[in-house]
Short mmCIF file of the C-alpha atoms (twelve columns), coordinates in Angstrom:
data_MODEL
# 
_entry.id   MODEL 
# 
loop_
_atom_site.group_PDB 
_atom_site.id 
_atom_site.type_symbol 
_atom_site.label_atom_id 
_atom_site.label_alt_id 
_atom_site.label_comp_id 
_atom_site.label_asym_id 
_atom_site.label_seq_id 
_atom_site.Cartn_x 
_atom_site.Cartn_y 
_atom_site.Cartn_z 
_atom_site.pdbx_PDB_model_num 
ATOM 1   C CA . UNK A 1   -8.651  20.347  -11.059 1 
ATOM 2   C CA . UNK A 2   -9.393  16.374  -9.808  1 
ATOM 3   C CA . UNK A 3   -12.582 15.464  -11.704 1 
ATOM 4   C CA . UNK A 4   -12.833 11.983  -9.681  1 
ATOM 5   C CA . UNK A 5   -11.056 9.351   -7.773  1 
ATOM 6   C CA . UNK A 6   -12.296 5.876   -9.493  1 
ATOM 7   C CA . UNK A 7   -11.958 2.418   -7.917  1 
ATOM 8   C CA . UNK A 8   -10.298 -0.340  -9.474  1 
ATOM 9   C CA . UNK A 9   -10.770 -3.567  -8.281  1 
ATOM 10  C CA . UNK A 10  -7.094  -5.275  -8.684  1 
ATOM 11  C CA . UNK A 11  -6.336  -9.199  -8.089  1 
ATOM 12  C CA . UNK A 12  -6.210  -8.598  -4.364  1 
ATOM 13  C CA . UNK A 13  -6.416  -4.969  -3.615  1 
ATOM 14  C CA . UNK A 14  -8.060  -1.971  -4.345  1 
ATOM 15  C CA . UNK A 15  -6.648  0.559   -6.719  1 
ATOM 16  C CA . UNK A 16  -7.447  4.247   -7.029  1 
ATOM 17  C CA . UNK A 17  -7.216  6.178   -10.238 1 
ATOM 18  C CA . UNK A 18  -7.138  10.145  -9.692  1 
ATOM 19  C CA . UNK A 19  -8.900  11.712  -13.246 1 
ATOM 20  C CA . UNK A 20  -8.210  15.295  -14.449 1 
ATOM 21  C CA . UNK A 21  -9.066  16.514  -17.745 1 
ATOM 22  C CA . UNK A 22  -5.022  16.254  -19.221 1 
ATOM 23  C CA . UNK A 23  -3.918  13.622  -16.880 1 
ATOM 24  C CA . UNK A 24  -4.288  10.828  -14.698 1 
ATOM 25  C CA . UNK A 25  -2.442  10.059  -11.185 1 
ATOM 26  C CA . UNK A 26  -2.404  6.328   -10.372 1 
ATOM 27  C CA . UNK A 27  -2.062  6.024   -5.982  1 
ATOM 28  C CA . UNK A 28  -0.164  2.794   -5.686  1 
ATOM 29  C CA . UNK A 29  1.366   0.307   -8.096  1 
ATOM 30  C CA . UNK A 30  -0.981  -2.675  -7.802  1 
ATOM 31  C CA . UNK A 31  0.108   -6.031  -8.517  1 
ATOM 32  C CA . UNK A 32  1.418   -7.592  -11.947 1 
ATOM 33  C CA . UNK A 33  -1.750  -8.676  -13.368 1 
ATOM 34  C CA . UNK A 34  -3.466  -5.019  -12.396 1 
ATOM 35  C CA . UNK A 35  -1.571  -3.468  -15.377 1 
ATOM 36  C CA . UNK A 36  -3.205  -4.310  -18.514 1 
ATOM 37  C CA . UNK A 37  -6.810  -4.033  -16.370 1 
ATOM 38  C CA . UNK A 38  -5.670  -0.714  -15.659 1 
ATOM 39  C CA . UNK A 39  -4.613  0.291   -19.521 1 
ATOM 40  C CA . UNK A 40  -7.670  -1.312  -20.727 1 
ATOM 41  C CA . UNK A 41  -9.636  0.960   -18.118 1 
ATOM 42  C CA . UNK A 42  -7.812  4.401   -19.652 1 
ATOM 43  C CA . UNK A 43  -8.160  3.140   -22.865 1 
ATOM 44  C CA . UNK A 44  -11.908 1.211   -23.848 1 
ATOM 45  C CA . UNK A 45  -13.703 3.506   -20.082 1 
ATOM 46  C CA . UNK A 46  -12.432 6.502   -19.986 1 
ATOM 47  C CA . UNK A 47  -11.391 7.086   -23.628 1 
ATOM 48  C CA . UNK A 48  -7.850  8.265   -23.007 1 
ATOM 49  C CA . UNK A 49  -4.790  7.551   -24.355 1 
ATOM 50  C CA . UNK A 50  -2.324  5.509   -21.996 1 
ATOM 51  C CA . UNK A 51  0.250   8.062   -22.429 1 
ATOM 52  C CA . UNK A 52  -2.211  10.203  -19.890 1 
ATOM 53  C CA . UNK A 53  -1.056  8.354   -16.990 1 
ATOM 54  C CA . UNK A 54  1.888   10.416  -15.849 1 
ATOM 55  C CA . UNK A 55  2.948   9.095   -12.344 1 
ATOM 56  C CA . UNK A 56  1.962   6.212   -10.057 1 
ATOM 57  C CA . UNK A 57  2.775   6.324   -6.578  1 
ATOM 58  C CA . UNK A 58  4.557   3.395   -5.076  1 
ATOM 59  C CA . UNK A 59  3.424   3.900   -1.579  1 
ATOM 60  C CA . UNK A 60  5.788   0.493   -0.408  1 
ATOM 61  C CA . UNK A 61  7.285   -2.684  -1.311  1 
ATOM 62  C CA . UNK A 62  5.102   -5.304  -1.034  1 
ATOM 63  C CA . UNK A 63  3.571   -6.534  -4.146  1 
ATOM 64  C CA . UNK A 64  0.366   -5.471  -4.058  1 
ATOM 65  C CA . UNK A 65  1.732   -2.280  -4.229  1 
ATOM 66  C CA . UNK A 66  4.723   -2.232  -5.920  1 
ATOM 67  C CA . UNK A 67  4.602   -4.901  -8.529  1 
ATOM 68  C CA . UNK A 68  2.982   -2.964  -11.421 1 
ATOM 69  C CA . UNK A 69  4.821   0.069   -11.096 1 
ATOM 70  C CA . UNK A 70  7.343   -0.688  -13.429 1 
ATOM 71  C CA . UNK A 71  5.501   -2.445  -16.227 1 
ATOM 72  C CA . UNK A 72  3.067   0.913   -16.107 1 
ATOM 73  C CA . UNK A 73  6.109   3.320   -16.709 1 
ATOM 74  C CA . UNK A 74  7.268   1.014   -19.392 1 
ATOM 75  C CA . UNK A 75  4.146   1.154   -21.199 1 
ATOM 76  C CA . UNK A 76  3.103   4.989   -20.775 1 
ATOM 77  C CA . UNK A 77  6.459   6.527   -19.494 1 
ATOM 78  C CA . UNK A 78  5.215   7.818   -16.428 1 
ATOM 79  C CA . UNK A 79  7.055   8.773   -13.417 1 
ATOM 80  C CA . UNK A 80  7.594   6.303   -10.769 1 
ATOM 81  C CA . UNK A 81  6.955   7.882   -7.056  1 
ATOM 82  C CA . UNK A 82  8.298   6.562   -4.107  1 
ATOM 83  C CA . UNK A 83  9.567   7.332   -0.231  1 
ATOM 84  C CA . UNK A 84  13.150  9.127   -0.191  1 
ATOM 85  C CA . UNK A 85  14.461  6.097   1.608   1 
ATOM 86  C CA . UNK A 86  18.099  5.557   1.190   1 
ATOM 87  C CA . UNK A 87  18.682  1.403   1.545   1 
ATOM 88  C CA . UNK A 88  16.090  -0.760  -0.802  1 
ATOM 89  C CA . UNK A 89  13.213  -2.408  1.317   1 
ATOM 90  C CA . UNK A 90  14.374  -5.743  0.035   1 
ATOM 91  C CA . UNK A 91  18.162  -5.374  -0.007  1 
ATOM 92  C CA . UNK A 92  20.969  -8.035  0.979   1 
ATOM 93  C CA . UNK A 93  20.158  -11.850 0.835   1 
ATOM 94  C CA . UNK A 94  17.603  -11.411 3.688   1 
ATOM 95  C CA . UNK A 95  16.058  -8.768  1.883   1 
ATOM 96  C CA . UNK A 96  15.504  -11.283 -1.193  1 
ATOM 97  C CA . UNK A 97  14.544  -14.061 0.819   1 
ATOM 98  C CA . UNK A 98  12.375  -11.256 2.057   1 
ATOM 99  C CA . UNK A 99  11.152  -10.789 -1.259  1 
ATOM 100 C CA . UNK A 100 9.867   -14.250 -1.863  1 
ATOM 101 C CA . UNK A 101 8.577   -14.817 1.370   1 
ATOM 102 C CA . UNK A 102 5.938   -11.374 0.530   1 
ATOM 103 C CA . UNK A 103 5.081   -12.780 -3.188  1 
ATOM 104 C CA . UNK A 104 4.266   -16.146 -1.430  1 
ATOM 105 C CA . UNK A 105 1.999   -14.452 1.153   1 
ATOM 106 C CA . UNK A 106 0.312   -12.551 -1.758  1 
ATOM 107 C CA . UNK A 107 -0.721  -15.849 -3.571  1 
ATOM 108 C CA . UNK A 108 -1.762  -17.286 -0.763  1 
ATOM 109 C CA . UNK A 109 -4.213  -13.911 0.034   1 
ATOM 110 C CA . UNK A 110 -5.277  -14.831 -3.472  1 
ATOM 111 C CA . UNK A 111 -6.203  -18.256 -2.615  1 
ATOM 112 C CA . UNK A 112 -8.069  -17.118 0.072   1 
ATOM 113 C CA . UNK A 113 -10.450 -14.920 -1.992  1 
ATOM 114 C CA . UNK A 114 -10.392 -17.529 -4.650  1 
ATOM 115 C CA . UNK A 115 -8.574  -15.615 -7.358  1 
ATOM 116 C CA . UNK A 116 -6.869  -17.343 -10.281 1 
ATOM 117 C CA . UNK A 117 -2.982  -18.213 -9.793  1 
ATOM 118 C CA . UNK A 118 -1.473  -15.234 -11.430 1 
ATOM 119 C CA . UNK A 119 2.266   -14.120 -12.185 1 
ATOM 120 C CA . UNK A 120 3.192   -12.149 -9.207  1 
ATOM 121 C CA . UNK A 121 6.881   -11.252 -10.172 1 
ATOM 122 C CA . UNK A 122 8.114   -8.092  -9.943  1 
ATOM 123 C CA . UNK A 123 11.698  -6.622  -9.035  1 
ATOM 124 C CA . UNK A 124 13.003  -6.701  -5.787  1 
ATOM 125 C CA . UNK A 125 14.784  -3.234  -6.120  1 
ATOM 126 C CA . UNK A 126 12.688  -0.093  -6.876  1 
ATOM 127 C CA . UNK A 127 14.603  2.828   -8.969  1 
ATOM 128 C CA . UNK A 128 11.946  5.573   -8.653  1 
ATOM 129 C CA . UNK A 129 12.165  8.887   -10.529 1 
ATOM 130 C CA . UNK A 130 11.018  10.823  -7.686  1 
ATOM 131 C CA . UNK A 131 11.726  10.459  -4.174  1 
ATOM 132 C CA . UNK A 132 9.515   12.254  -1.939  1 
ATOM 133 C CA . UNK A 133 9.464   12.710  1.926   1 
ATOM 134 C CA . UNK A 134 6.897   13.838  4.571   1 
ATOM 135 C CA . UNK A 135 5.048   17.075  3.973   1 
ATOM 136 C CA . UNK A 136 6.034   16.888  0.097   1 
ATOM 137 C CA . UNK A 137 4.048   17.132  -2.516  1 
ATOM 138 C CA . UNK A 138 3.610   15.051  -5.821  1 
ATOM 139 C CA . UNK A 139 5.313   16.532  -8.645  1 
ATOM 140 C CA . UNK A 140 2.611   18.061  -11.335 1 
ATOM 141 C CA . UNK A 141 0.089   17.075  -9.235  1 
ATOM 142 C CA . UNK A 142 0.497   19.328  -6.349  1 
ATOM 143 C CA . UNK A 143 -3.015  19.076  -4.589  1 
ATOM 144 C CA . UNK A 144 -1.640  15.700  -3.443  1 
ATOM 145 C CA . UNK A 145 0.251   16.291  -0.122  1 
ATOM 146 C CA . UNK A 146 2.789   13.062  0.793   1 
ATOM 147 C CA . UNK A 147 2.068   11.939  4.633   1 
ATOM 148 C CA . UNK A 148 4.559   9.253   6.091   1 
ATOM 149 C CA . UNK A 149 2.373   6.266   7.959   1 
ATOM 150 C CA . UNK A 150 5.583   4.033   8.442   1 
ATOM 151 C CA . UNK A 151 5.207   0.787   10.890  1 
ATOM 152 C CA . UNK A 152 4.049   -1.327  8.396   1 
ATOM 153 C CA . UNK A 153 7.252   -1.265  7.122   1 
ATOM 154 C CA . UNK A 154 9.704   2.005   6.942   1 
ATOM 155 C CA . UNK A 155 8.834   3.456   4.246   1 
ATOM 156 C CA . UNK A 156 4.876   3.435   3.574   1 
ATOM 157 C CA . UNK A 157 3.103   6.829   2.334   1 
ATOM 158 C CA . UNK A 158 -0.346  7.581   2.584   1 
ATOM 159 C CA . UNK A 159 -1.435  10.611  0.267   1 
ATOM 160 C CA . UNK A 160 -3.493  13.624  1.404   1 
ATOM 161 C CA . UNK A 161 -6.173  15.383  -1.249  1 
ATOM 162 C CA . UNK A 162 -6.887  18.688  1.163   1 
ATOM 163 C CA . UNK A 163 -9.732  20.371  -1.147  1 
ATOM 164 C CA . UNK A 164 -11.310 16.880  -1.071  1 
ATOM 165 C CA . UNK A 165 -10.606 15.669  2.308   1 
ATOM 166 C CA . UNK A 166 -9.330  12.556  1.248   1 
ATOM 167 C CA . UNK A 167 -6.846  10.382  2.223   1 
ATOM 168 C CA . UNK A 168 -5.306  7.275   0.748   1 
ATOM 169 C CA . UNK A 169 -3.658  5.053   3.290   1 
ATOM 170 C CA . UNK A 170 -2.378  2.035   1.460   1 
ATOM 171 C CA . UNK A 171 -2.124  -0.454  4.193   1 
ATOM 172 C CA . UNK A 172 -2.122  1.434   7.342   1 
ATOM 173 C CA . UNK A 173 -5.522  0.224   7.704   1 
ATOM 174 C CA . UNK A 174 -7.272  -2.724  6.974   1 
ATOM 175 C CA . UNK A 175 -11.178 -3.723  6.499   1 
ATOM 176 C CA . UNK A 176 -11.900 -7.202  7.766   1 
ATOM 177 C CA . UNK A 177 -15.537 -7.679  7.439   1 
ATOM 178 C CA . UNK A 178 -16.911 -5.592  9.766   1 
ATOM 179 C CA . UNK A 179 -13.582 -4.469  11.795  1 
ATOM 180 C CA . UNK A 180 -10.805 -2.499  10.934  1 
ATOM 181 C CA . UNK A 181 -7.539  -4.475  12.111  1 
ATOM 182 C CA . UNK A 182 -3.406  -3.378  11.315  1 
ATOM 183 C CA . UNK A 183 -2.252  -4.657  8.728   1 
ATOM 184 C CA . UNK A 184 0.522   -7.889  8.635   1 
ATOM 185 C CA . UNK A 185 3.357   -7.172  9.589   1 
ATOM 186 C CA . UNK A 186 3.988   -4.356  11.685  1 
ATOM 187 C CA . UNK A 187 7.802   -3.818  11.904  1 
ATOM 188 C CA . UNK A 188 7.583   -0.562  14.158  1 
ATOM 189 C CA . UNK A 189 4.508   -0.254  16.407  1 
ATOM 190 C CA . UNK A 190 4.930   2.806   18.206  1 
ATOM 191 C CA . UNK A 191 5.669   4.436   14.804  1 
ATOM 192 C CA . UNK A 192 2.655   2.773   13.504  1 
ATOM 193 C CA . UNK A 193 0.595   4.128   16.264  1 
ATOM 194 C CA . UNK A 194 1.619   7.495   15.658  1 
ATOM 195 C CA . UNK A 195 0.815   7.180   11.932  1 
ATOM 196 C CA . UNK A 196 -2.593  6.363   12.426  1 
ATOM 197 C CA . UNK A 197 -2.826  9.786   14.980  1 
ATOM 198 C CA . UNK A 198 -1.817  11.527  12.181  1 
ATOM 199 C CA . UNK A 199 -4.484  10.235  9.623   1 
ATOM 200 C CA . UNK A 200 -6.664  10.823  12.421  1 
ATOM 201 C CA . UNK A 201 -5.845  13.974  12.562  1 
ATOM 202 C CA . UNK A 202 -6.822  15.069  9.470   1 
ATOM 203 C CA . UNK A 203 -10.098 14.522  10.089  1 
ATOM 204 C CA . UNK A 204 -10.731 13.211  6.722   1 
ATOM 205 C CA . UNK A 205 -14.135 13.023  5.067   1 
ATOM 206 C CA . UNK A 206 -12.997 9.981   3.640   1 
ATOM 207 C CA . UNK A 207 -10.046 7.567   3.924   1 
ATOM 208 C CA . UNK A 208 -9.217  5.153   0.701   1 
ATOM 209 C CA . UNK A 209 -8.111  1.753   1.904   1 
ATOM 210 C CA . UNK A 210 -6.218  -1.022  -0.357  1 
ATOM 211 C CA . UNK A 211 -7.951  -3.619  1.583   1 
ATOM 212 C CA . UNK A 212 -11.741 -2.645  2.720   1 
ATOM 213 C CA . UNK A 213 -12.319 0.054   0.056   1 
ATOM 214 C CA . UNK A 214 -13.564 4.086   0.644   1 
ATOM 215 C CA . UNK A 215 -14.938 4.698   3.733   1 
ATOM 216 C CA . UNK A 216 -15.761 7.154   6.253   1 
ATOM 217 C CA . UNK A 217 -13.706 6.588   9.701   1 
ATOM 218 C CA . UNK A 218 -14.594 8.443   12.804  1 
ATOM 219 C CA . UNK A 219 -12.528 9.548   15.443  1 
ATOM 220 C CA . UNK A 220 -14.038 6.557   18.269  1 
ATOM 221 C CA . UNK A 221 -13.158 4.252   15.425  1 
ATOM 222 C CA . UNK A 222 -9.031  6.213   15.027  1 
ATOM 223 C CA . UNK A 223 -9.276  5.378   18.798  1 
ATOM 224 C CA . UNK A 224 -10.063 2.056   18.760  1 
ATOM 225 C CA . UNK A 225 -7.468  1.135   16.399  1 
ATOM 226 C CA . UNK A 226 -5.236  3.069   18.384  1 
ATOM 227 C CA . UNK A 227 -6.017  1.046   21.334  1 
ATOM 228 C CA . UNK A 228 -5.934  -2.267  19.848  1 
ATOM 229 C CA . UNK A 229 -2.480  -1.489  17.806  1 
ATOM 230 C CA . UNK A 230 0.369   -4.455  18.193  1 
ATOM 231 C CA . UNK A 231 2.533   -3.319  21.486  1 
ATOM 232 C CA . UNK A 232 4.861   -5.806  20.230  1 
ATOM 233 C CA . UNK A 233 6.363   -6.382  15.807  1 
ATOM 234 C CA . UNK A 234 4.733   -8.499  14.456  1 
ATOM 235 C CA . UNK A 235 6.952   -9.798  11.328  1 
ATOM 236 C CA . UNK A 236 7.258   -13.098 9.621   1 
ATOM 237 C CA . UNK A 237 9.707   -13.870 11.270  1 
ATOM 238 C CA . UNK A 238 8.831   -13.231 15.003  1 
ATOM 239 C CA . UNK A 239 5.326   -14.871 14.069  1 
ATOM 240 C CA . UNK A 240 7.333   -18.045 13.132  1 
ATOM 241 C CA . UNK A 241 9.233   -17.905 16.659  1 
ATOM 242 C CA . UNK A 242 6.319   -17.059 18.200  1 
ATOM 243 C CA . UNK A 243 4.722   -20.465 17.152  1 
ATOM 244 C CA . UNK A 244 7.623   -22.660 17.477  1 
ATOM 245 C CA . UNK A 245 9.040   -21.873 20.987  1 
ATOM 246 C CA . UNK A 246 5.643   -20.693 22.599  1 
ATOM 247 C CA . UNK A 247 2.640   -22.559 20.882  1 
ATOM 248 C CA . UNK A 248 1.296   -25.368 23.393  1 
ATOM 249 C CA . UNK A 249 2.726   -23.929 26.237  1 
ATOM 250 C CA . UNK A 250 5.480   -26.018 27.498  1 
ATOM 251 C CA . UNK A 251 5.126   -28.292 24.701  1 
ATOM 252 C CA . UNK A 252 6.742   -25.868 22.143  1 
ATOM 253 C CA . UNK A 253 9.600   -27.023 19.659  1 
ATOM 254 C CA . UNK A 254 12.034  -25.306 21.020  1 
ATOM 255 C CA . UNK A 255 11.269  -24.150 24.343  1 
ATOM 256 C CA . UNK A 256 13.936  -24.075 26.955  1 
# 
C-alpha cells in the first residue's frame, strides 16, 4: 500500500517519489544532476537501500524528464517506463537538432531561476523496458493507472493514483506565479485540449505538477485553461517564424 508521495525539488522541476514499505516508484526521470540528489534522498532520508527504487516513469522526452532515467537504472537496476510509441521523440537529424535545441532551452530555464550551470546531457534515444499505453497500468505497481495527456508533444503520460485521487501531470500544466498557463511547446492543440478534459475529469483531489508543485485544481480553473489553450502549435520552430516574418508588422525579415 502507498505510504506517501514525497517532493523532490530537482534543478528545474519538481520530482515525486511514491514510498511503500518494499519499494519505491520514481514519476518522471528528472534531469542529470537530480540523480545522485535522489540516491542520496533513499539512502541518508529515508534509510533505504538504492536497490528499492524499482521503476521510474519517463513520462516524455524533454530533459527535465527524461535525462536521469538512465543513469537511475544504471545505478539501482530499475525498470525504465515509457509511452508505447513506435518512432523515438528525437529521431532523424531534425530530431537531434531537436535534441539540442530542448537541452539549450533547459539551461536557459536554469538561468532564469538562477541555478548553477549543470551537465544536462542525456541520450537522445530512450530504450525503455516497459512500454505502456492509455488505460495501462504500471507493472508491480498496479494502483498507478497510465493516462495519455499528449499535445505537449506525442507521447506525454500523466499517472492516475485512484485510492488517493491523485494525479501526476508532468507538463500538461504549468504554475506561473499565480496562473496556470500550457506548457512550451504545444505540438497538437486540440489533442492537448482534450487531455486536460480528461484530467479534469477525474476530478482529482490533487494534481502533481513538474512546474508549480501539488495543488488542488477546480473545475472553473480546468475551464479556464481550457479556454485559454493555444488554437494554433506553438513549437520552436513556428515561434521562430512567427517572429521573423510577422514581428513589427510590415517591417518583418521576411515578410512578403
Amino acid at each position: 500500500m502507498l505510504e506517501s508521495i514525497i517532493t523532490l525539488e530537482g534543478h528545474i522541476q519538481s520530482i515525486y517519489l511514491a514510498v511503500y514499505p518494499d519499494k519505491l516508484l520514481l514519476l518522471d526521470g528528472g534531469c542529470r544532476p537530480d540523480v545522485p540528489m535522489a540516491l542520496d534522498f533513499i539512502r541518508f532520508d529515508l534509510k533505504r537501500p538504492i536497490s528499492d527504487l524499482k521503476a521510474v516513469v519517463v513520462s516524455h522526452m524533454h530533459p527535465d524528464h527524461a535525462g536521469g532515467a538512465l543513469r537511475l537504472k544504471q545505478a539501482t537496476g530499475c525498470l525504465i517506463i515509457s509511452s508505447a510509441r513506435l518512432s523515438p521523440w528525437y529521431g532523424g537529424i531534425a530530431g537531434r537538432m531537436m535534441h539540442l535545441i530542448d537541452i539549450g532551452l533547459a539551461h536557459y530555464v536554469a538561468h532564469r531561476q538562477k541555478k548553477p550551470i549543470k551537465n544536462l546531457w542525456y541520450p537522445a534515444i530512450l530504450n525503455p523496458d516497459v512500454l505502456v499505453s492509455h488505460g495501462d497500468n504500471i507493472p508491480n505497481f498496479e494502483d498507478w493507472q497510465v493516462i495519455e495527456t499528449q499535445g505537449h508533444t506525442d507521447r506525454d503520460l500523466s499517472l492516475w493514483h485512484q485510492s488517493t485521487g491523485q494525479v501526476y501531470t508532468a507538463d500538461l500544466i504549468i504554475k506561473l506565479r499565480h496562473k496556470f498557463v500550457a506548457p512550451f511547446p504545444i505540438y497538437d492543440p486540440k489533442v492537448y485540449i482534450q487531455s486536460l478534459q480528461k484530467i479534469k475529469a477525474l476530478k482529482p483531489s490533487g494534481v502533481l505538477m513538474a512546474h508549480g508543485g501539488k495543488l488542488f485544481i477546480d473545475d472553473a480553473t480546468f475551464d479556464q485553461l481550457i479556454i485559454n489553450a493555444p488554437k494554433k502549435p506553438r513549437t520552436v520552430k513556428d515561434t521562430v517564424v512567427h517572429k521573423l516574418l510577422w514581428r513589427g508588422g510590415s517591417k518583418g525579415i521576411f515578410k512578403p
